[in-house]
C-alpha positions in Angstrom: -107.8 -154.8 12.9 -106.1 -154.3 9.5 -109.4 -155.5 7.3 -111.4 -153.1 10.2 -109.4 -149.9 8.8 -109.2 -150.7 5.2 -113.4 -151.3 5.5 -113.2 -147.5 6.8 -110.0 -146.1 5.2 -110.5 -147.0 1.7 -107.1 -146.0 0.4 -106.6 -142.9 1.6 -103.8 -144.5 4.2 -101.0 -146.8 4.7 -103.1 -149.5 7.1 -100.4 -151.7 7.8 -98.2 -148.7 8.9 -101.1 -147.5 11.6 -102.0 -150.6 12.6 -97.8 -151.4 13.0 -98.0 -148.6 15.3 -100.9 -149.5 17.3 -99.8 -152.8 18.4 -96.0 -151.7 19.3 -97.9 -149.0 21.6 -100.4 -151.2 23.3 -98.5 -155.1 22.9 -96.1 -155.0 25.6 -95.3 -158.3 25.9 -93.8 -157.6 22.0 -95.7 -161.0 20.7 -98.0 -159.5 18.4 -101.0 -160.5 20.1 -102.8 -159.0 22.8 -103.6 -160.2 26.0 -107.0 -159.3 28.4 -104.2 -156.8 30.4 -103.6 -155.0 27.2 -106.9 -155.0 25.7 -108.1 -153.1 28.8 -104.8 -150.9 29.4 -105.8 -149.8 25.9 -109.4 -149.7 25.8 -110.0 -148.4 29.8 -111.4 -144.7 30.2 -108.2 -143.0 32.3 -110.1 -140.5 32.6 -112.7 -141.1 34.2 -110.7 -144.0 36.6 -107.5 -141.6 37.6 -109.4 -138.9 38.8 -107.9 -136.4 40.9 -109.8 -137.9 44.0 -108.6 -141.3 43.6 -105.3 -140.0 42.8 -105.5 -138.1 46.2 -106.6 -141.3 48.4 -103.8 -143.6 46.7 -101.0 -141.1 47.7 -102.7 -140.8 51.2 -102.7 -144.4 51.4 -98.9 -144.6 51.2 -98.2 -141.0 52.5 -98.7 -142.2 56.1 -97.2 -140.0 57.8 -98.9 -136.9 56.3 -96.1 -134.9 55.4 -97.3 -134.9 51.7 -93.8 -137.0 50.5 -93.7 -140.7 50.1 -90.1 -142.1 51.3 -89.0 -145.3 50.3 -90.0 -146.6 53.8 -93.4 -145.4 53.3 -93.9 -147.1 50.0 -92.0 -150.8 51.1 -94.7 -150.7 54.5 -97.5 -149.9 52.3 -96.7 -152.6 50.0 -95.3 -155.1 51.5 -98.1 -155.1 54.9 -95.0 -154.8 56.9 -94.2 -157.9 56.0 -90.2 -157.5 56.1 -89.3 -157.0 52.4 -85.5 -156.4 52.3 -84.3 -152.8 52.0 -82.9 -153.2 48.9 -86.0 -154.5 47.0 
């Protein structure tokens, strides 16, 4: 990544410095490599995967009751299948 912006940059910019802040942005794991979860957190289009609609049919999904609020039990039945998860987790 750093020989990629220097190619374009020439030395109109501290590369190390942008690329320093690149990686602390997108390596969460902090090991200064990144893994296929990163690589597509970072390179995935949000926009065009979190659009309104599929925003609207996730929160429907654990809004089950319709009352346009998800409570805690909502969300631990949705996630766990009803499967018993203790109320504290």
């Amino acid at each position: 990544m750093l020989k990629g912006y220097k190619e374009l940059s020439g030395d109109n910019y501290n590369e190390q410095e942008i690329v320093d802040r690149i990686m602390s942005n997108v390596d969460i794991d902090k090991i200064w490599c990144l893994n296929y979860t990163e690589f597509a957190i970072t390179t995935i289009d949000k926009h065009k995967i979190l659009t309104r609609e599929r925003l609207e049919v996730a929160f429907k999904i654990f809004d089950r009751n319709s009352n346009d609020k998800i409570s805690p039990s909502e969300l631990k039945d949705t996630l766990s299948g009803n499967e018993g998860i203790p109320k504290e987790k």
